[in-house]
C-alpha positions in Angstrom: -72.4 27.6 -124.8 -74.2 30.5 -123.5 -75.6 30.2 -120.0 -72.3 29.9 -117.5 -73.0 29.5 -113.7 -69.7 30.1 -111.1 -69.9 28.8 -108.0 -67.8 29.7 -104.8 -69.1 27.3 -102.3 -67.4 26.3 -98.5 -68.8 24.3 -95.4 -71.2 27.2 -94.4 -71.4 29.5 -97.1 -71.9 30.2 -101.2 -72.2 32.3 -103.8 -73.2 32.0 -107.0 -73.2 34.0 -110.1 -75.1 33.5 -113.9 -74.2 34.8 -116.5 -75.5 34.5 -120.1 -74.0 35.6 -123.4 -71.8 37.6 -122.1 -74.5 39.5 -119.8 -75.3 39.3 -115.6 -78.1 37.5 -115.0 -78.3 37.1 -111.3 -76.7 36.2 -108.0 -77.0 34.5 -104.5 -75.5 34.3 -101.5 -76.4 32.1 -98.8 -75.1 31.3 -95.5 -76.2 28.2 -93.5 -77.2 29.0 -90.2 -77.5 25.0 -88.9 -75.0 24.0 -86.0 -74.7 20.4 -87.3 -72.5 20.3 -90.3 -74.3 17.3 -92.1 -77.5 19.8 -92.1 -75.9 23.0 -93.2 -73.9 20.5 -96.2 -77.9 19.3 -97.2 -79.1 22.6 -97.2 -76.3 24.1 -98.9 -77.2 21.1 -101.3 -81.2 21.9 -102.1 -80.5 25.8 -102.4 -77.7 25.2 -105.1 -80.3 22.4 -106.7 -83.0 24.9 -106.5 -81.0 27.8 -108.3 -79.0 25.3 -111.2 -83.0 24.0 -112.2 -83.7 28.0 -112.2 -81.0 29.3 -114.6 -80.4 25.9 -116.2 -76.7 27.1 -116.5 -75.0 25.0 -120.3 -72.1 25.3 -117.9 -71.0 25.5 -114.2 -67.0 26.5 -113.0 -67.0 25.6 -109.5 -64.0 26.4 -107.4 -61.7 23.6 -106.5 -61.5 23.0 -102.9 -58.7 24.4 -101.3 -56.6 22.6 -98.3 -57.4 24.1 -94.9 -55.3 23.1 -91.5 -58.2 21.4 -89.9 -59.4 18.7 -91.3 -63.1 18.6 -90.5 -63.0 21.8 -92.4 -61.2 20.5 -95.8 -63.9 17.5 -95.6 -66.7 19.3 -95.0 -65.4 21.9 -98.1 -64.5 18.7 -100.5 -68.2 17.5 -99.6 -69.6 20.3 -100.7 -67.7 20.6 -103.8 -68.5 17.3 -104.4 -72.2 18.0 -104.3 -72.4 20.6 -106.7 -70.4 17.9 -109.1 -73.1 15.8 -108.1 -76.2 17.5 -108.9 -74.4 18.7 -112.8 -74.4 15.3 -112.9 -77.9 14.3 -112.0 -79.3 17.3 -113.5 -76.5 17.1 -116.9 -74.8 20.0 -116.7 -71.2 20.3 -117.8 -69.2 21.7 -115.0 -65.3 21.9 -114.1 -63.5 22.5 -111.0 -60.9 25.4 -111.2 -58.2 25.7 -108.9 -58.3 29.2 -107.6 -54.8 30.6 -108.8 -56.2 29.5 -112.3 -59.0 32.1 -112.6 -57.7 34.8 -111.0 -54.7 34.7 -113.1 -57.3 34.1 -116.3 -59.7 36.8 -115.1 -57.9 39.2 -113.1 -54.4 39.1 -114.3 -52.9 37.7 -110.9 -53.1 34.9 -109.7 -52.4 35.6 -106.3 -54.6 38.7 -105.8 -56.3 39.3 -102.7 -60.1 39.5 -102.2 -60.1 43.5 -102.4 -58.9 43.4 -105.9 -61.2 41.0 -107.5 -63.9 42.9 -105.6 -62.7 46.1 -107.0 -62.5 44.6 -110.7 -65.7 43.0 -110.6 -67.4 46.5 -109.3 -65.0 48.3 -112.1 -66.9 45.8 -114.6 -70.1 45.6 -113.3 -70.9 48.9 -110.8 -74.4 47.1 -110.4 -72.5 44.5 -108.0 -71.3 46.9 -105.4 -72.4 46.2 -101.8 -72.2 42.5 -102.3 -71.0 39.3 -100.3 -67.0 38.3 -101.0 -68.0 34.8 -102.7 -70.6 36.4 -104.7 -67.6 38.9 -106.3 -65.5 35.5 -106.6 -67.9 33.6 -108.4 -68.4 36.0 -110.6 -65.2 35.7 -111.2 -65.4 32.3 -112.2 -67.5 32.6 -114.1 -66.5 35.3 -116.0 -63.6 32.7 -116.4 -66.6 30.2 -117.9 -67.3 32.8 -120.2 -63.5 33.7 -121.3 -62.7 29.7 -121.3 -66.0 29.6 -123.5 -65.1 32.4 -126.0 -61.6 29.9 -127.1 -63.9 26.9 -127.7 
């Protein structure tokens, strides 16, 4: 498998990241400006659609949702994560869902690092990504882990 797509997706918000032998191919981040959550969750939806036909990705790591204190929030993340699942599915992508401790340990080397370090280790890698969105540095890092997880198949 070559072409390996990481997505870091929430209620409002993603980023996405392709990468292809080894090599950047391109990025997105998108934020949902819709008040009403079932709106921004379809449009999230038809933007990651619209990119996955684009890059036609062999594989996609998506991060697993995490638990949040309110629960609108969790459901509205699980929804989304959900989605993406969905349209690998429909479209026959092979995907995963990777807990978040999981490739940051893989990729950076901690599994509890904070944000600034995987932005610093993704900008070390790659200086092409400075000035970028948070969830576009994090799925790169997944799917740098895509790539990694990949190279032991």
């Amino acid at each position: 498998m070559s072409r390996i797509v990481g997505i870091d997706i929430d209620s409002r918000k993603f980023g996405i990241v392709c990468i292809d032998k080894g090599f950047y191919i391109g990025e997105r981040f998108h934020l949902s400006l819709c008040k009403n959550v079932d709106d921004r969750i379809a449009e999230l939806y038809d933007e990651i659609e619209r990119l996955l036909i684009m890059w036609a990705p062999n594989k996609v790591y998506i991060e697993e949702p995490i638990y949040i204190q309110n629960f609108k929030t969790t459901k509205a993340i699980s929804e989304t994560v959900g989605n993406c699942k969905s349209l690998c599915r429909i479209h026959k992508i092979l995907f995963e869902t990777v807990p978040n401790k999981t490739w940051k340990k893989e990729v950076i080397g901690n599994g509890n690092c904070s944000k600034e370090d995987i932005k610093e280790f993704i900008i070390k890698k790659y200086p092409k990504m400075k000035y970028k969105e948070q969830d576009v540095y994090d799925s790169f890092g997944l799917a740098l882990y895509g790539v990694k997880r990949n190279e032991k198949e």
